[in-house]
N, C-alpha and C positions, 0 to 999 in steps of 0.2 A: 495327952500331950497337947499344947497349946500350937494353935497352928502361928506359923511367921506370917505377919500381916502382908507380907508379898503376893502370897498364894491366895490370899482373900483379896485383895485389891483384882491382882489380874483375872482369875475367875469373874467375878463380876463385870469386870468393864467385858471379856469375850462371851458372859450370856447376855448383857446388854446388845452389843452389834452382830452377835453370829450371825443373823440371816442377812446383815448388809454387806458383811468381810466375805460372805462367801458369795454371793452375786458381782463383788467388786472383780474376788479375785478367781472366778471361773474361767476357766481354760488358759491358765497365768503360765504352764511351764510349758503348752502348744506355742509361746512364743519367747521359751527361753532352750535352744536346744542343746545348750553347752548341759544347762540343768538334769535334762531329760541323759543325755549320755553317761553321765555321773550316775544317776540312780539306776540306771542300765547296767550299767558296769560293777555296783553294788550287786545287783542281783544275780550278776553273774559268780558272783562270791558267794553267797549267802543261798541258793534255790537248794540247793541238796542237802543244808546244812540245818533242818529243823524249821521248826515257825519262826516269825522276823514281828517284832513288834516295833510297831512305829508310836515316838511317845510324845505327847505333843501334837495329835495328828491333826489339830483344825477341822475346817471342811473334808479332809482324808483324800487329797487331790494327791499327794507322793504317794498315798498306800495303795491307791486306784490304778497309777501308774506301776508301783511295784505287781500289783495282780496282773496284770496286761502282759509283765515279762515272766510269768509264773511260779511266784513269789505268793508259800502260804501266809501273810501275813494280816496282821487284826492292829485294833490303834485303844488307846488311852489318851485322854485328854483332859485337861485340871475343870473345863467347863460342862456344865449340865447342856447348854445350850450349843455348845460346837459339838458336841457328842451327836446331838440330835439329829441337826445338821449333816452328819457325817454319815450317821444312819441310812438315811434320808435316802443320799447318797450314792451309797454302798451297799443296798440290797442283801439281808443274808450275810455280811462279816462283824465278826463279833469286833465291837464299840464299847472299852466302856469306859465310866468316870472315873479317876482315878489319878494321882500326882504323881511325877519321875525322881519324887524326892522318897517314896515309899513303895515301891510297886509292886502292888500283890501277884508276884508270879515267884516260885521257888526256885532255889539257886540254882543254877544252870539248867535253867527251862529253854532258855531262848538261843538258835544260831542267830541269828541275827537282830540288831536294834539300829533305831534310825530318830534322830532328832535333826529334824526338818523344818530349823527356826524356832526351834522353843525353848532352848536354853539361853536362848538373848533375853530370857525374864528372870532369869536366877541370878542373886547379884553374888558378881566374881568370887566371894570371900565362901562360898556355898556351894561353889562349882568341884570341889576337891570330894565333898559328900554323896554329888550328884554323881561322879562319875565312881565312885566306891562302887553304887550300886546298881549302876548300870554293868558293871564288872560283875557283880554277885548273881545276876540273872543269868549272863550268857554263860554259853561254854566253852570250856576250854577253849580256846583258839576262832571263838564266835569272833564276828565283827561288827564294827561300829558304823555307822556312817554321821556326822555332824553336818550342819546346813547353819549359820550367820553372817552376820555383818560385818566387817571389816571399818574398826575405830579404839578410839579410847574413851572417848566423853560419851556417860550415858543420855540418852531422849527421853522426856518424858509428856505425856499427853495426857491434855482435860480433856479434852474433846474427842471423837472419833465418830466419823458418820453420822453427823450432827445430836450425839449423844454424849452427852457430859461423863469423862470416864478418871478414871486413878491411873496409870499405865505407864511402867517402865520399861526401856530396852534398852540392851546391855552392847555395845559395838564390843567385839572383841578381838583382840590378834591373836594368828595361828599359831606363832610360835610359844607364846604364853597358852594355848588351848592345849601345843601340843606336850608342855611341859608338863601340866598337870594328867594330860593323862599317863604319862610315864609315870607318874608316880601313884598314880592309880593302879596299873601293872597292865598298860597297852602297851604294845606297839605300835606307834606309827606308822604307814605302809605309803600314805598321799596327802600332799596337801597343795590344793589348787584354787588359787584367787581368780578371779576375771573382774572384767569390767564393768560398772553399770550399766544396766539395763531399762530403754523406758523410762519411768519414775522414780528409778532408786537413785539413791545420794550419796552411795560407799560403793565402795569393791565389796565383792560377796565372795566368803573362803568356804571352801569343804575339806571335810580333813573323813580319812577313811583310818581308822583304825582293828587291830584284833589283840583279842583276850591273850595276852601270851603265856595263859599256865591255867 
């Protein structure tokens, strides 16, 4: 199968800057604490319910945070170079390459799953396939955690950490997030906007969902 040139674009621009994205954004949720009680609160769902994959994991700074609250969880990520990074990182937790549009783990392997900003690279019209199979992994009654941006017009960047890149991101509203997952077959349980923070330029939405069958 022929890969969607989305997944080749953004791979690349994230092995281009991984070691500058994760120097920029080291110790980023130590000064977001609304962030930090959210993924708390995840794992207060998710600790007894199986391993928790986080997909999309970057630098693996939520799934570091998720081990802290004792949360068995491991990350995939579409880059060879935020993989490494992540590694790096995370001493001892299995990392590996791998896309949220195909994920090699068997149907209801997972209690829990956690996209932590990495579904703002999937454009809208692909989000109904993503969350199929994010459904297929978990189980029964597993849950979800989602982390993006709050918009409608996507951003797109040449540049990033003065390295010339391809790179889309996708703003999206909860309520259109949380439609498609109902048709995916979640439930919806949360969904919590806040303010910008720092640098950001949107409201940032979390939506907490579970597998309902």
């Amino acid at each position: 199968m022929t890969e969607p040139p989305y997944l080749r674009t953004t791979r690349e621009a994230y092995d281009t800057v991984a070691a500058e994205y994760a120097e920029h954004f080291r110790g980023e949720l130590d000064r977001k604490p609304q962030d930090k009680a959210i993924l708390g609160a995840f794992a207060e769902l998710v600790r007894a319910n199986g391993p928790v994959l986080d997909v999309g994991c970057g630098p693996g700074d939520a799934l570091a945070h998720l081990r802290t609250r004792g949360v068995k969880v491991f990350g995939v990520d579409l880059s060879p170079g935020m993989v490494d990074v992540a590694r790096w990182a995370n001493p001892g937790v299995r990392i590996d390459v791998g896309s949220m549009t195909a994920l090699d783990r068997p149907d209801g392997a997972l209690g829990g799953l956690v996209a932590w900003y990495s579904i703002i690279h999937i454009p809208p019209e692909e989000l109904p396939a993503v969350f199929a199979e994010f459904h297929r992994v978990l189980v029964p009654r597993g849950h979800l955690l989602l982390a993006f941006q709050v918009g409608d017009e996507p951003l797109h960047f040449d540049e990033a950490f003065g390295h010339a890149v391809d790179l889309d991101f996708r703003r999206l509203r909860p309520d259109r997030v949380a439609d498609v997952l109902a048709d995916a077959g979640f439930d919806v349980l949360a969904r919590t906007v806040r303010e910008p923070v720092g640098a950001e330029t949107a409201e940032q939405a979390f939506v907490v969902a579970r597998r309902s069958s």
